[in-house]
C-alpha positions in Angstrom: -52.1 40.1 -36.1 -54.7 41.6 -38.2 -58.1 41.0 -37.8 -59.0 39.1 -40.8 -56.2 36.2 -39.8 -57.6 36.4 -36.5 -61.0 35.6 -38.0 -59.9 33.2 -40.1 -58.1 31.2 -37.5 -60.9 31.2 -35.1 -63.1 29.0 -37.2 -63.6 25.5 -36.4 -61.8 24.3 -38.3 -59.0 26.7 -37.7 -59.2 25.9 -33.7 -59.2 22.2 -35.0 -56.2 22.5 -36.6 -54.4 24.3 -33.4 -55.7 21.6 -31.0 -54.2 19.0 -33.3 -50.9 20.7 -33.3 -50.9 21.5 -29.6 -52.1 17.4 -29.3 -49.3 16.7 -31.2 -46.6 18.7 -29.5 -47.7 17.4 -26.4 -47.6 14.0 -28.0 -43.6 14.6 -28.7 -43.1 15.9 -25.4 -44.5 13.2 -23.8 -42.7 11.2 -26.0 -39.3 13.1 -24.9 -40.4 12.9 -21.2 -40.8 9.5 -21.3 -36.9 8.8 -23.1 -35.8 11.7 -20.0 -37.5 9.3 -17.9 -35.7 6.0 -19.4 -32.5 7.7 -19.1 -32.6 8.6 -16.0 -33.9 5.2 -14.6 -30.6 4.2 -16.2 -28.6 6.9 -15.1 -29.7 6.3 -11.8 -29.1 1.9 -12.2 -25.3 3.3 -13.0 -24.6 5.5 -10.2 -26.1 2.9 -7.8 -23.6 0.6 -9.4 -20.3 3.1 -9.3 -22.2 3.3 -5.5 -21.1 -0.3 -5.1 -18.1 -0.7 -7.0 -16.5 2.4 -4.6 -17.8 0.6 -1.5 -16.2 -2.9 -2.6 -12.8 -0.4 -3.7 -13.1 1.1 -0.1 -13.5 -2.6 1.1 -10.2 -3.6 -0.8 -8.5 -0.2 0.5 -9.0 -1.4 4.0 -8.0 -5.3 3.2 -4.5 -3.6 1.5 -4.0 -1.3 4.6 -5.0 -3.8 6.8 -2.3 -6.1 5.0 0.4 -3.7 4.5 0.5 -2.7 8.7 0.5 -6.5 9.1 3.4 -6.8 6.5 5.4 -3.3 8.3 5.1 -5.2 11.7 6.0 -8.6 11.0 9.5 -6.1 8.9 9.8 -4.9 12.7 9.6 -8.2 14.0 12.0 -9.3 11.8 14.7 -6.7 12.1 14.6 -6.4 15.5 15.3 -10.2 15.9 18.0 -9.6 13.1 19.7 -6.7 15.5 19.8 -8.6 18.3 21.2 -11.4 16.2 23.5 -9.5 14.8 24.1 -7.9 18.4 24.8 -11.2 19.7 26.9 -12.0 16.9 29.2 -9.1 17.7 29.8 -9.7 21.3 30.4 -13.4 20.6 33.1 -12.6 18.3 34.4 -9.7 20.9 34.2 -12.6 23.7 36.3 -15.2 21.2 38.6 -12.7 20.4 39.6 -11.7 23.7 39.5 -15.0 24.7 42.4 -15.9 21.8 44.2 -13.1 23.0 44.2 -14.3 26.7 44.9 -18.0 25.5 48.0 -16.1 22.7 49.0 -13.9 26.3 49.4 -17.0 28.2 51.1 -19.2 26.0 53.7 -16.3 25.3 54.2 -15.9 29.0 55.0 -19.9 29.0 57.1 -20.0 26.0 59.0 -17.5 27.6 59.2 -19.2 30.6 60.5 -22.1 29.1 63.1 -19.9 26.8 64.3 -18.3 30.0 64.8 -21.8 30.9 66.5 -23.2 28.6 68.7 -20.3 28.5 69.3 -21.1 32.7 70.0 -24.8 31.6 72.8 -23.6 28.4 74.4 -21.1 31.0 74.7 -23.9 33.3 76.0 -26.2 31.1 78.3 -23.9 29.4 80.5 -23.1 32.5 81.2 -26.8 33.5 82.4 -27.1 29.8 
């Protein structure tokens, strides 16, 4: 600067003039700090509320994993009872089918009892004719 602005701006009312301007600026700044301030009041009232919407989400999480092993063990339950059903099932019809075959066995040995029977009665008959 030269020394004739310098001069001119250290007057009164050039000092004035600068005081206002630096009041002013600070004016806006405070003006901008304040709206920082604002916003991150509310910034801060947001996160505390995504704070408690993840804490009721982990709360859920727990309630769904909580249900889903309850669901997997009553499955277990469930199917085990269904293979011993189904177990049972099979060696009932094993235990009916050999007993049909026993009961067929039986009445083949009697029918051929009888047939060799009847066959002693026709041979007896048959001479005397």
């Amino acid at each position: 600067m030269d020394d004739a602005r310098i001069a001119s701006e250290m007057t009164l009312d050039g000092i004035a003039q600068r005081l206002e301007k630096i009041q002013s600026d600070v004016a806006a700044l405070q003006t901008n700090m304040t709206g920082m301030k604002a916003d991150m009041t509310g910034m801060k009232a947001d996160m505390t509320g995504m704070k408690a919407d993840m804490t009721d989400m982990k709360a859920d999480m727990k309630t769904v994993k909580t249900d889903m092993k309850a669901g997997f063990n009553d499955s277990k339950v469930r199917d085990e009872e269904l293979r011993s059903l189904m177990k049972f099932g099979l060696e009932a019809r094993e235990a009916l089918r050999e007993s049909v075959e026993a009961r067929f066995d039986a009445t083949d040995q009697k029918h051929d009892q009888e047939i060799g029977l009847l066959k002693e009665v026709l041979r007896a008959v048959r001479p005397s004719s």
